[in-house]
N, C-alpha and C positions, 0 to 999 in steps of 0.2 A: 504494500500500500504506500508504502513513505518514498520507493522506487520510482514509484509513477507518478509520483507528487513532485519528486525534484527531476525528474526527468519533464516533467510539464512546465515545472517550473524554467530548468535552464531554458526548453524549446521557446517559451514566451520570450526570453530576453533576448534570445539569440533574432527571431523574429522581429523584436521589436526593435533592433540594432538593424538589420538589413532593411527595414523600411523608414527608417532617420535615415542611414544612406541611401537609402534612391529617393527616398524627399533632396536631401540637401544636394543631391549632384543630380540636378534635370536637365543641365543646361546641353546643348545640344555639340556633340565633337563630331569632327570627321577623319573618316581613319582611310586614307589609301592604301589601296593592296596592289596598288603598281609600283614597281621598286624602279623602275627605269625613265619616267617621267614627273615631276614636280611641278610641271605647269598643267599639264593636261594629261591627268591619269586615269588609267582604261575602266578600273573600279574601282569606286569610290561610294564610302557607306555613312552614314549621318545620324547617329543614332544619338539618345541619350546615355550621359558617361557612365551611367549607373547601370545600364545593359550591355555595354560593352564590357565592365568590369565583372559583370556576373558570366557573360560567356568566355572572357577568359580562367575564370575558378573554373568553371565547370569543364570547358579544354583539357586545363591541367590535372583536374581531377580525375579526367579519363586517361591522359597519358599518363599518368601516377600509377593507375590500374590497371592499365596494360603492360609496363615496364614490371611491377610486380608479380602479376601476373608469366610474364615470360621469363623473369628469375627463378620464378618455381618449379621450372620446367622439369629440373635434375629432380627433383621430388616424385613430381608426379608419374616421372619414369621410375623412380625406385619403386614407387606405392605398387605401380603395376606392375613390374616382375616379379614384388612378393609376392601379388596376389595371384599371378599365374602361377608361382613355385608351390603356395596352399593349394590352388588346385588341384596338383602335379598330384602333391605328398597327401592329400588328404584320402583317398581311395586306399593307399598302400597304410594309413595308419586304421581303417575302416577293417580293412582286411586282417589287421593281426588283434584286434578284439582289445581284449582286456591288458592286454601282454604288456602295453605301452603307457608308463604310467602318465596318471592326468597332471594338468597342471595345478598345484595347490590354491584352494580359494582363498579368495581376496576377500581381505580386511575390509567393512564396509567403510567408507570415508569419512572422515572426524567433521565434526563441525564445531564451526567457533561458537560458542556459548556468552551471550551477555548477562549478567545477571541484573535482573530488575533494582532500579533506583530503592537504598536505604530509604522506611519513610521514618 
């Protein structure tokens, strides 16, 4: 419950901060996407600063996540060879039955404990 309270919380501020900036930046930029003319450029866009500024966050935040993404790559090659290897071996551990000892059970997971406020 208190989770979703400061998590509502923070989203309202966070909210309320990106709409003070696109209030206070309305004013109108123009941004050329022709590198090779300055007088008269092939495409040219005119937006407000506060839209250009959110399309480049959100740009970056997809190049962010694709550059991550394709760093993980050695990973999700390992994942899969394991899991072709369990494959492999899983039939041959199926086959010798009992013979093969199991893995020992897991300790259930500790949790933090607060104890309620002294009254």
């Amino acid at each position: 419950m208190i989770r979703k309270f400061v998590t509502a919380l923070v989203l309202l501020v966070v909210a309320a901060l990106l709409i003070s900036f696109a209030i206070a930046n309305r004013q109108l930029v123009t941004v050329s996407l022709d590198p090779f003319s300055d007088v008269a450029p092939a495409l040219v866009l005119t937006q407000p600063l506060y839209l250009v500024v959110f399309a480049l966050v959100i740009c970056g935040v997809v190049v962010g996540g694709c550059a991550a993404w394709l760093g993980q790559g050695k990973w999700r090659a390992r994942a899969r060879r394991a899991e072709a290897e369990v494959a492999r071996l899983r039939p041959q551990v199926i086959e010798r039955g009992s013979s093969v000892p199991s893995a020992p059970p897991r300790a259930p997971a500790l949790r933090l404990m607060v104890p309620p406020p002294a009254a």
